[in-house]
C-alpha positions as CSV (number, residue, x, y, z in Angstrom):
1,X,-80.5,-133.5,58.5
2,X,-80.9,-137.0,56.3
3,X,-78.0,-137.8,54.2
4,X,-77.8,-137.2,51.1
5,X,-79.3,-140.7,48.6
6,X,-76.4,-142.3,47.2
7,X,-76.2,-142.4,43.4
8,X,-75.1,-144.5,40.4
9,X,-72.7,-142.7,37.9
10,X,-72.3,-144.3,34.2
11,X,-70.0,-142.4,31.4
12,X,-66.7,-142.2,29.9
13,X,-64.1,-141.0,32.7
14,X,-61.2,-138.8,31.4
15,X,-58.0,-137.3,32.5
16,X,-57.7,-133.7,32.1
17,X,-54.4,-131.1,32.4
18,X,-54.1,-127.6,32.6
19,X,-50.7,-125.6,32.1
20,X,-51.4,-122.6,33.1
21,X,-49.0,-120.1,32.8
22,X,-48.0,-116.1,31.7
23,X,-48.5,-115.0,28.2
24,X,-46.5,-111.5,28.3
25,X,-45.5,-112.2,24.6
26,X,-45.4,-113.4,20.8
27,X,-43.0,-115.6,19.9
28,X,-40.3,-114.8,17.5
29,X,-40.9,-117.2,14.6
30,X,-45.0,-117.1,14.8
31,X,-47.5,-114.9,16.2
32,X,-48.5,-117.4,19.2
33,X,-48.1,-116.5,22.7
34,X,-45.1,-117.8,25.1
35,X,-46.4,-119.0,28.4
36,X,-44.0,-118.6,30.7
37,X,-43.9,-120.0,35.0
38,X,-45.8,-122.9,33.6
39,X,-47.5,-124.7,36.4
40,X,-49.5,-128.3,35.6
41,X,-52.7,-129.1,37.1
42,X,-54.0,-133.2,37.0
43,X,-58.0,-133.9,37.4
44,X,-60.6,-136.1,36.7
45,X,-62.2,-135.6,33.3
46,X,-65.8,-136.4,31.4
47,X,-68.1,-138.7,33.6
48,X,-65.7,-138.8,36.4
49,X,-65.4,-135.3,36.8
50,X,-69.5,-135.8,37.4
51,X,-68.7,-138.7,39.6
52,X,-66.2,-136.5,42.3
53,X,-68.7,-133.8,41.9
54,X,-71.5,-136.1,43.3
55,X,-69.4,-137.2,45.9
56,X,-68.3,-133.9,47.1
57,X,-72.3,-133.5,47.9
58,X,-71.9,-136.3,50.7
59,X,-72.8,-138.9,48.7
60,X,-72.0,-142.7,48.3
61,X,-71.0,-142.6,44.6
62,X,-70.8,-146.3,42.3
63,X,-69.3,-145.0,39.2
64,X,-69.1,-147.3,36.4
65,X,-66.7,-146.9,33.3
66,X,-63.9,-148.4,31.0
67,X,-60.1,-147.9,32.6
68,X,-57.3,-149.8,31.2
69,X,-54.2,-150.6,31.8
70,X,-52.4,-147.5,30.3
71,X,-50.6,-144.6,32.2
72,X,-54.1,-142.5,31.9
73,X,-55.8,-145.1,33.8
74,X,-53.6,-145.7,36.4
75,X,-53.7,-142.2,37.0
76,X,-57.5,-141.6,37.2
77,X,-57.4,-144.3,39.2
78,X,-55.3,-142.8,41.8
79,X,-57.6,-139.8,41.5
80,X,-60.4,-141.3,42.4
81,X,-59.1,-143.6,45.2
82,X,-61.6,-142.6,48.5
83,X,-64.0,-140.9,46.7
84,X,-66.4,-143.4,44.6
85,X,-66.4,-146.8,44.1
86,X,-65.3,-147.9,41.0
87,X,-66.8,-150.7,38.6
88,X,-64.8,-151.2,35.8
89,X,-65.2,-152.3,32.5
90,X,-62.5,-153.3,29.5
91,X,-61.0,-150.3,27.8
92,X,-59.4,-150.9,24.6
93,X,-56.6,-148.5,23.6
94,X,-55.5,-145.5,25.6
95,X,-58.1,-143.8,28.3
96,X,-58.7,-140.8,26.6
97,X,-57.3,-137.3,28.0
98,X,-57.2,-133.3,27.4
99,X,-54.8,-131.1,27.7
100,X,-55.6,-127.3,28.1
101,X,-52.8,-124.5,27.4
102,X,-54.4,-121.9,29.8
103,X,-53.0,-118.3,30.2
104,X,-54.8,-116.2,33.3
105,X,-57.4,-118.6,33.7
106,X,-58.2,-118.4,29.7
107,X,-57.8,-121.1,27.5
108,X,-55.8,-120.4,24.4
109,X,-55.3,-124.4,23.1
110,X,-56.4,-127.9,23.4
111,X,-54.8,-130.9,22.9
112,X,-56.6,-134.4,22.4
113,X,-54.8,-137.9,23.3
114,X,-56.7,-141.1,23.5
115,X,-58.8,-142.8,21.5
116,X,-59.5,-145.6,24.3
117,X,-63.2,-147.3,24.1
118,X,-65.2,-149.3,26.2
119,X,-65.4,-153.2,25.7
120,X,-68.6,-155.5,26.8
121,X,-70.3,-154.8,29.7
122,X,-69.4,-156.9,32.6
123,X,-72.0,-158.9,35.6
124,X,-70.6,-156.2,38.0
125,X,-71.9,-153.7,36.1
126,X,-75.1,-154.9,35.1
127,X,-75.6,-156.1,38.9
128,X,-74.3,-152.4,40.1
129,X,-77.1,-150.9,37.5
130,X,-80.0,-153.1,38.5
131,X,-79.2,-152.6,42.6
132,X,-79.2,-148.7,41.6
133,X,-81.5,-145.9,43.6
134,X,-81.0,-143.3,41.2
135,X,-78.5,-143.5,38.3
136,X,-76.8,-140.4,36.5
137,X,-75.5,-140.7,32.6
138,X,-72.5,-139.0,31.8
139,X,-72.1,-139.5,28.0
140,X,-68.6,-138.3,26.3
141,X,-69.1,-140.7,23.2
142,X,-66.2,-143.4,24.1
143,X,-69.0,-146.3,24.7
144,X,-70.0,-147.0,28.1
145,X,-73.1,-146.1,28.4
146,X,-73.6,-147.9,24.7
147,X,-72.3,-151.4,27.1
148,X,-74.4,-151.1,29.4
149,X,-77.6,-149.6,26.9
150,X,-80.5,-152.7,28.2
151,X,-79.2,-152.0,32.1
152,X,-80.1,-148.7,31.5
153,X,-83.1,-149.0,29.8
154,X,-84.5,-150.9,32.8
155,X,-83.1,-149.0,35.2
156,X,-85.2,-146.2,34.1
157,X,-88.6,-147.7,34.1
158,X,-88.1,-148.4,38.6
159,X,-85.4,-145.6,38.9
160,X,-85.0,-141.9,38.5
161,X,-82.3,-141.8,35.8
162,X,-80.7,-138.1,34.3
163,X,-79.2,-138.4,30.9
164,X,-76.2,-136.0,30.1
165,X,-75.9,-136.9,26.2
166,X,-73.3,-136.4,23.9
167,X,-73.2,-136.1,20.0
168,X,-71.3,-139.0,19.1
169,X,-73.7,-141.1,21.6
170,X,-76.5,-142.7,21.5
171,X,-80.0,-140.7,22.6
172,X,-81.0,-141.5,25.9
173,X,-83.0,-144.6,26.7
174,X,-86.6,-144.5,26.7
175,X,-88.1,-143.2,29.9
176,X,-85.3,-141.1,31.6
177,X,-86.5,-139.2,33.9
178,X,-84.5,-135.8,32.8
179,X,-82.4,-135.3,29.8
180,X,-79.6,-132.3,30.2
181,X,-79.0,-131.4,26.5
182,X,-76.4,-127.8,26.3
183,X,-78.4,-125.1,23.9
184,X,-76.2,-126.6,21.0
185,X,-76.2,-130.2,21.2
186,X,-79.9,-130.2,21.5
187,X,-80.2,-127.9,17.9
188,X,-77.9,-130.8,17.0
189,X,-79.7,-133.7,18.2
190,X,-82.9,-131.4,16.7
191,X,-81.7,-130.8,13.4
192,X,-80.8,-134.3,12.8
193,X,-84.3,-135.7,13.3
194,X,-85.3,-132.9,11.2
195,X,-85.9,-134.1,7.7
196,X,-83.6,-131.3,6.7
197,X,-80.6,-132.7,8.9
198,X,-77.6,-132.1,5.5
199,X,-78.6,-128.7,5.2
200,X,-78.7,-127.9,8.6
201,X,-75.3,-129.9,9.7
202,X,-73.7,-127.8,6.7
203,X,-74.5,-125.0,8.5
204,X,-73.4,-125.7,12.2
205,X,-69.9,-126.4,10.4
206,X,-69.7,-123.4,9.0
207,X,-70.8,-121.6,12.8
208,X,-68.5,-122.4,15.8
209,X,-69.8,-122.2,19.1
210,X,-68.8,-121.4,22.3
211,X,-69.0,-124.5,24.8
212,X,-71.6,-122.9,26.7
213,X,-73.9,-123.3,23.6
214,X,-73.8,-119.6,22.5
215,X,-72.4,-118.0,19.3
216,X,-69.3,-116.6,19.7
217,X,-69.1,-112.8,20.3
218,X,-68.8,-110.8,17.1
219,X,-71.1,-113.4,15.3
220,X,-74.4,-114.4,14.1
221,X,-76.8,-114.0,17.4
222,X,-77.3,-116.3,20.0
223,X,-79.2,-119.4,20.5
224,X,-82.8,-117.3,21.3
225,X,-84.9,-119.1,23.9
226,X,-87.7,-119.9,21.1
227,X,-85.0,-121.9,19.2
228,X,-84.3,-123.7,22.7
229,X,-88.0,-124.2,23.4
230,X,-88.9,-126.2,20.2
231,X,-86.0,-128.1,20.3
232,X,-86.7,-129.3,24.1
233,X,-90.2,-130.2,22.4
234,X,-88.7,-132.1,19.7
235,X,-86.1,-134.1,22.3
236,X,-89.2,-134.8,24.5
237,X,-91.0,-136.6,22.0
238,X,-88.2,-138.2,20.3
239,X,-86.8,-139.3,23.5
240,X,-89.5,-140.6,25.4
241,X,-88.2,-138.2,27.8
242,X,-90.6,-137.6,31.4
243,X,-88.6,-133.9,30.8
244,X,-85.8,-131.9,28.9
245,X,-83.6,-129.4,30.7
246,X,-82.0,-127.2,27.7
247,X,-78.5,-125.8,29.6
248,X,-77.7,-122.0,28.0
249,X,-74.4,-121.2,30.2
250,X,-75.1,-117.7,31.2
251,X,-78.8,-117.8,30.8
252,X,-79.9,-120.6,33.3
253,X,-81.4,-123.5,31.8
254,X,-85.0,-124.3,30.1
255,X,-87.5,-126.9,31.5
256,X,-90.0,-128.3,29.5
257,X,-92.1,-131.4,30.4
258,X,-94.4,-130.8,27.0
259,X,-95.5,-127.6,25.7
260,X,-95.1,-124.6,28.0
261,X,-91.3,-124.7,29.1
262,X,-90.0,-122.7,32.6
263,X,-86.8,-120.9,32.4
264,X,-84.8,-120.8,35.2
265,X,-82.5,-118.4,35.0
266,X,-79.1,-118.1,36.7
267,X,-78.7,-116.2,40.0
268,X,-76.0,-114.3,38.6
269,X,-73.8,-113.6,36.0
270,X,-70.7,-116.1,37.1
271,X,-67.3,-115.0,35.6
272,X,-65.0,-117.9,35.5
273,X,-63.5,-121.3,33.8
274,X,-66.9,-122.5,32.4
275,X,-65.4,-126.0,31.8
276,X,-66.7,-128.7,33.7
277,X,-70.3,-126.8,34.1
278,X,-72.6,-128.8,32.3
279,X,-71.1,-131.6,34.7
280,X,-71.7,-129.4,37.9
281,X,-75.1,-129.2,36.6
282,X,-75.9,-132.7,35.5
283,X,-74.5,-134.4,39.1
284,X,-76.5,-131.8,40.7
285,X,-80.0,-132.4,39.5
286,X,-79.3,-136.0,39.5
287,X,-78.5,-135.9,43.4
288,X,-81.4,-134.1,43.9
289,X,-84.2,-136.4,41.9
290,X,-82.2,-139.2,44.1
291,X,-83.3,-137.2,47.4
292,X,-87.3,-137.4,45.2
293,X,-86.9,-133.8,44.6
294,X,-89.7,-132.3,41.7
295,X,-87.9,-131.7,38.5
296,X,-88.5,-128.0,38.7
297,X,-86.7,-127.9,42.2
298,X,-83.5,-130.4,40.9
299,X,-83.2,-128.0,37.6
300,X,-83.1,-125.2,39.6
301,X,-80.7,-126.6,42.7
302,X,-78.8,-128.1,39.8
303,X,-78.6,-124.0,38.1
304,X,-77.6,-122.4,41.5
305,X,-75.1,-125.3,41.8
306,X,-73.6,-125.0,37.9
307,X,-73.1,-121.0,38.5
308,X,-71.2,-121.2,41.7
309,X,-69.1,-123.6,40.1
310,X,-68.3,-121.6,37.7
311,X,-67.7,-118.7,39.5
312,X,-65.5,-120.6,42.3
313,X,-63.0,-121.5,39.2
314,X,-64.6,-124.3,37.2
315,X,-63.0,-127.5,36.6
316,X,-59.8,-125.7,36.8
317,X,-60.8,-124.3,40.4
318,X,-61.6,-128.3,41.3
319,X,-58.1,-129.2,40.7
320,X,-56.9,-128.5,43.8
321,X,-59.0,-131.6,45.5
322,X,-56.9,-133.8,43.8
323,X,-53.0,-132.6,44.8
324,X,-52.7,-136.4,46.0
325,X,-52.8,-137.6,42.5
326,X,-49.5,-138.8,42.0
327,X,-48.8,-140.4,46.2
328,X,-46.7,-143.2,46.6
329,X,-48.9,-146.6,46.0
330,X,-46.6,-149.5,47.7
331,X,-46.9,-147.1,51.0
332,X,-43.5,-146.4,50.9
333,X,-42.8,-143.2,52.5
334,X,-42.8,-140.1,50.1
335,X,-39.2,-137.9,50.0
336,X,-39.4,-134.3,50.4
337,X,-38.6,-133.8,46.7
338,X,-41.3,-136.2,45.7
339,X,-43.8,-134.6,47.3
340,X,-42.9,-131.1,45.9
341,X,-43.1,-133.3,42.2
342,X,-46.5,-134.5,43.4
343,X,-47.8,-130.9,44.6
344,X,-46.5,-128.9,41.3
345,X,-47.9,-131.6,39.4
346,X,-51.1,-131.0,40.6
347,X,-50.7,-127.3,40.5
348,X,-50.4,-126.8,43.8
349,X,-47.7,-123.8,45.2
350,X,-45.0,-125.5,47.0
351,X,-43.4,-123.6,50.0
352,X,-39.7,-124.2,51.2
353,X,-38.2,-123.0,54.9
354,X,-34.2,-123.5,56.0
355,X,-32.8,-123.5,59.0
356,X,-30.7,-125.1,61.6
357,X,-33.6,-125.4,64.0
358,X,-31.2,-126.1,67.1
359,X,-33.3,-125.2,69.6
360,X,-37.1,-125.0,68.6
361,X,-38.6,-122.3,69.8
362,X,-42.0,-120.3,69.6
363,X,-40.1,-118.3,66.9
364,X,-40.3,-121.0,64.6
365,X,-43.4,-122.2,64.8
366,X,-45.0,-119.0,64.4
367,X,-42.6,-118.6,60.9
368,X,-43.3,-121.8,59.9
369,X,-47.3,-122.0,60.4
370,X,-47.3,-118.8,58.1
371,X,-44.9,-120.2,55.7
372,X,-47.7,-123.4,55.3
373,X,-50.5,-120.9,55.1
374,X,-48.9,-119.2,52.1
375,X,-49.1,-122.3,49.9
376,X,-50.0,-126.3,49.6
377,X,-47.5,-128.3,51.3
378,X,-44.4,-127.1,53.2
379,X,-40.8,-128.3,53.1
380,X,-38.1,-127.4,56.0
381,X,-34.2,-128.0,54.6
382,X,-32.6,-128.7,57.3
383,X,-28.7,-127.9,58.1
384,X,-27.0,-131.2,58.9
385,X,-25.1,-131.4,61.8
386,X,-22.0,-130.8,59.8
387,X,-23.5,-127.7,58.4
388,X,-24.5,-126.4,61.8
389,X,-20.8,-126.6,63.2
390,X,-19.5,-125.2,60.4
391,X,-21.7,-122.1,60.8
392,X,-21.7,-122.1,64.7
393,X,-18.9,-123.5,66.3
394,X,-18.2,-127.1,67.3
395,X,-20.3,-127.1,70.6
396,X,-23.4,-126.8,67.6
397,X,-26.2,-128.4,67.5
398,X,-26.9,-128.9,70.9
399,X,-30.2,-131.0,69.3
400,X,-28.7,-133.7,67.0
401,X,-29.8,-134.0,63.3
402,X,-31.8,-137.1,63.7
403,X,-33.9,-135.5,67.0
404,X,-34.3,-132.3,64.8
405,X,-36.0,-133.8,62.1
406,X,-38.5,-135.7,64.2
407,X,-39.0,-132.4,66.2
408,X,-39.8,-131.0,63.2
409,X,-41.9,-133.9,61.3
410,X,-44.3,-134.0,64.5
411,X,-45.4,-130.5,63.7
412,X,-48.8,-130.0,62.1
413,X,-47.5,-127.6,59.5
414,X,-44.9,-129.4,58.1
415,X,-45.1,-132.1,55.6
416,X,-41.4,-132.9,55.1
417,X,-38.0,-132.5,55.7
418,X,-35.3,-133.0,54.4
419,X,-31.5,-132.4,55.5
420,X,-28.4,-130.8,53.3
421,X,-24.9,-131.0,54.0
422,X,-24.1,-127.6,52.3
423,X,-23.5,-124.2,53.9
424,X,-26.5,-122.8,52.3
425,X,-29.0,-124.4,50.3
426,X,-29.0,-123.8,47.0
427,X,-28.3,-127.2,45.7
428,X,-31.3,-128.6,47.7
429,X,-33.6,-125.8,46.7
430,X,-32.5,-126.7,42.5
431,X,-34.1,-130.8,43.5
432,X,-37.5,-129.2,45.1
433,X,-37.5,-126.6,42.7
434,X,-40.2,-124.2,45.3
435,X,-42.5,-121.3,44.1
436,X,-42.0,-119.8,47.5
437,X,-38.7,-119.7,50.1
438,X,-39.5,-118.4,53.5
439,X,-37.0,-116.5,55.4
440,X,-37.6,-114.3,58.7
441,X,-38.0,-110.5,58.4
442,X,-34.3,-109.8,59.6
443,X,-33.3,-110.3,56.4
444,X,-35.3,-107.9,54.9
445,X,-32.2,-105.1,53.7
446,X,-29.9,-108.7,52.8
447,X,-29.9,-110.0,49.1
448,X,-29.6,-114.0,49.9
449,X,-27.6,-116.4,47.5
450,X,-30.7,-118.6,47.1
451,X,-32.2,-115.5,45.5
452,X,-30.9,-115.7,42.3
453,X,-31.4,-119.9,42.2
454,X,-35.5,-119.4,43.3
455,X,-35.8,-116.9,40.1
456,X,-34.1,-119.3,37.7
457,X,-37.2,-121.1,37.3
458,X,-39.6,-117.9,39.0
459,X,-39.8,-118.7,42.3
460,X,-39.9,-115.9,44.8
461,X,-38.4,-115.2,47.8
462,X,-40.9,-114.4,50.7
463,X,-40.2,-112.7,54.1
464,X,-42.3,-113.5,57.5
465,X,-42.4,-111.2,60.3
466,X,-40.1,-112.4,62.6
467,X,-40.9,-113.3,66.1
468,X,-39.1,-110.7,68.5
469,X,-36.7,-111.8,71.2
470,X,-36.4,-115.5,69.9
471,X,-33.1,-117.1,69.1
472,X,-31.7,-120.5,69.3
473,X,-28.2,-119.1,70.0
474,X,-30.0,-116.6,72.7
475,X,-31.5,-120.0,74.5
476,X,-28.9,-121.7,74.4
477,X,-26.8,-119.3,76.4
478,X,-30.0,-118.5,78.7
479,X,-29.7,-122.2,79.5
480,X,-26.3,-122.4,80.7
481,X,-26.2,-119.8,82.8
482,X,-25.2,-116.9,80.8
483,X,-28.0,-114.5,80.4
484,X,-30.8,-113.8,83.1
485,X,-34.2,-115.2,82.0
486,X,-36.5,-113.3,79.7
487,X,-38.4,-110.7,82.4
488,X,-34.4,-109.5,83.2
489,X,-34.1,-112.3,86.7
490,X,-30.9,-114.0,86.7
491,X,-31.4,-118.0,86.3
492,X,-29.0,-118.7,89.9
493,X,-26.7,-121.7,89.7
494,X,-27.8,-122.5,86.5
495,X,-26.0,-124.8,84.2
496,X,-27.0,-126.2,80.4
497,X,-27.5,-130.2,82.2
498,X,-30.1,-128.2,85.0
499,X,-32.0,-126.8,82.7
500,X,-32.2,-128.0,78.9
């Protein structure tokens, strides 16, 4: 199989959150919702969101756009570290970022920051443009693409270049090969070459849409394909476009090259975070006229592509790629409750084990490869060696606390530890702060001190099945002579130097 053409992106990147949380209810001094177990996600936004898209296809991704020197910045640049090569050009201001307050998945409130904008273009830029094999447009309106306009321009009379526009951009540059207007930006774009444009923007004030294009339920009627079809026409002409793709969420999308459009209708009905689709789409048909696909076939890879997004989560389903967001940049080694920061921050579920681990046995690794397969990272708090003789007698540990944690570290399915000096753990669970504490099934009729810490801030408590017949203690004893061995034999002669 031939790998996939690399591709140029060009746009506006962003930084986008989520907190997602529980609305259960109203709060007492206004009727807004209280979101409650509040859990923040960190991705790439805008263009960039295109460009990791692109590159989760396989592909070599270039993606230029403005970063600065702001916290924003740094950030998306630690997003995008190992995933597309960046070329960057001046930002002035703040990098611009969204903030979603999300309740089951559902938005209920957005918040803008950022008014960053791109400066001058830059030789890199222009030189990254002009060695381009196929080059993608991901307008969001902060400038960009407006910096690098003539680049683009001749990019697109060697090149096949897609054009996602944006209402506060510019229209696309002359000879694009596809233009991916949503139902409602191209009536916008429409209208205002229209020699009615006032009377027509009056109106779209007055009639909020829904960001898949559609009007919102209860309302005037949707966008109707005829509506869609003459504005494709209009865009076409206007933009000296080889073809217009109309995106209508739901519906599919609708091709038209000049005057007999093909609709290409989505496989299904997705049901899921719509956010981030009209990227999905855009990256996908651009990837595709990159591997000299037909339009027709692009639009409609690019459609199958956009509703599996949306049905595997959206944007907000993406986030997950990204729990590395926040790692450690002078390579210095990351501390267990760092790491649980970094995971939560990213809106990942952060698991938590304890235990003395003396003796390691098959009995913990089978608990602790299920406590890693219930969430995102796994932390083990381990008992000091104080701890342990304090709990077990002074001939405890038989393992000593540094050779327990490198026991521990070397396993697959744990990604730190991290010792306490206490009896229990309380005081190391409050610092890591875990959505989930695994503890083995024998302590199933036992209420735990750490229960009433892990629901101070809604963590749960989680048993495991525990592994029958396997104890440290029970080893320990085997070893020196105490116990026969497991099928009921008697270990002769044996002493804890012979055989541990």
């Amino acid at each position: 199989m031939n790998r996939p053409a690399p591709l140029l992106v060009v746009g506006d990147g962003l930084l986008d959150h989520d907190l997602s949380g529980r609305a259960e209810r109203l709060a007492p001094d206004a009727p807004v919702p209280v979101l409650k177990g509040v859990r923040r996600a960190v991705r790439p936004g805008g263009a960039a969101l295109a460009a990791c898209l692109a590159a989760e296809d396989g592909r070599e991704v270039t993606f230029v756009t403005a970063l600065g020197d702001d916290e924003s910045s740094r950030t998306l640049r630690r997003l995008l570290a190992d995933r597309v090569r960046l070329v960057e050009l001046p930002l002035t201001g703040a990098l611009s970022s969204k903030t979603r307050l999300m309740a089951r998945d559902r938005p209920l409130l957005r918040l803008d920051e950022g008014e960053g904008r791109a400066g001058e273009a830059t030789a890199e830029a222009a030189e990254a443009i002009a060695a381009a094999g196929a080059v993608l447009v991901a307008d969001y309106g902060r400038g960009t693409a407006d910096a690098v306009r003539d680049a683009l321009a001749r990019a697109a009379r060697r090149v096949p270049v897609v054009w996602d526009p944006h209402p506060n951009g510019q229209p696309p540059v002359p000879g694009v090969k596809l233009a991916t207007p949503a139902a409602v930006e191209a009536r916008a774009f429409a209208a205002a070459l229209a020699e009615d444009t006032a009377p027509r923007a009056a109106a779209r004030s007055r009639s909020p849409r829904t960001a898949s294009g559609d009007e919102p339920a209860g309302g005037a009627p949707r966008i109707q394909l005829a509506q869609a079809a003459t504005d494709a026409r209009t865009l076409l002409s206007a933009w000296q476009a080889a073809s217009v793709a109309v995106t209508m969420g739901e519906r599919g999308a609708l091709l038209t090259h000049g005057e007999a459009p093909m609709l290409v209708p989505a496989p299904w009905s997705a049901q899921g975070d719509p956010c981030g689709a009209g990227d999905r789409f855009a990256a996908s048909a651009a990837g595709l006229l990159a591997d000299e696909a037909l339009p027709e076939d692009a639009v409609q890879g690019a459609v199958h592509a956009a509703t599996r997004f949306v049905e595997d989560g959206g944007a907000h389903g993406f986030t997950t790629h990204f729990e590395s967001a926040a790692a450690p940049e002078d390579g210095a080694a990351e501390t267990a409750t760092e790491l649980a920061a970094r995971v939560r921050a990213a809106g990942g579920t952060v698991v938590a084990a304890g235990g003395c681990f003396d003796l390691l046995h098959a009995g913990h690794v089978a608990l602790l490869q299920a406590a890693r397969r219930a969430g995102d990272c796994l932390i083990v708090c381990l008992n000091s060696d104080a701890s342990v003789r304090r709990r077990k007698g002074d001939e405890r540990p038989i393992v000593p606390e540094a050779d327990r944690v490198r026991v521990l570290q070397a396993l697959g399915c744990v990604d730190a530890v991290t010792v306490f000096e206490q009896d229990t753990p309380e005081q190391v669970l409050q610092e890591l702060r875990p959505h989930i504490w695994v503890k083995g099934g024998d302590y199933a009729l036992t209420r735990m001190p750490e229960t009433e810490t892990l629901e101070g801030w809604g963590g749960q408590v989680m048993l495991l099945p525990y592994l029958d017949g396997r104890s440290s203690t029970k080893l320990a004893e085997r070893a020196a002579g105490r116990l026969g061995d497991p099928h009921g034999d008697p270990l002769p002669g044996a002493t804890a130097d012979r055989v541990v």
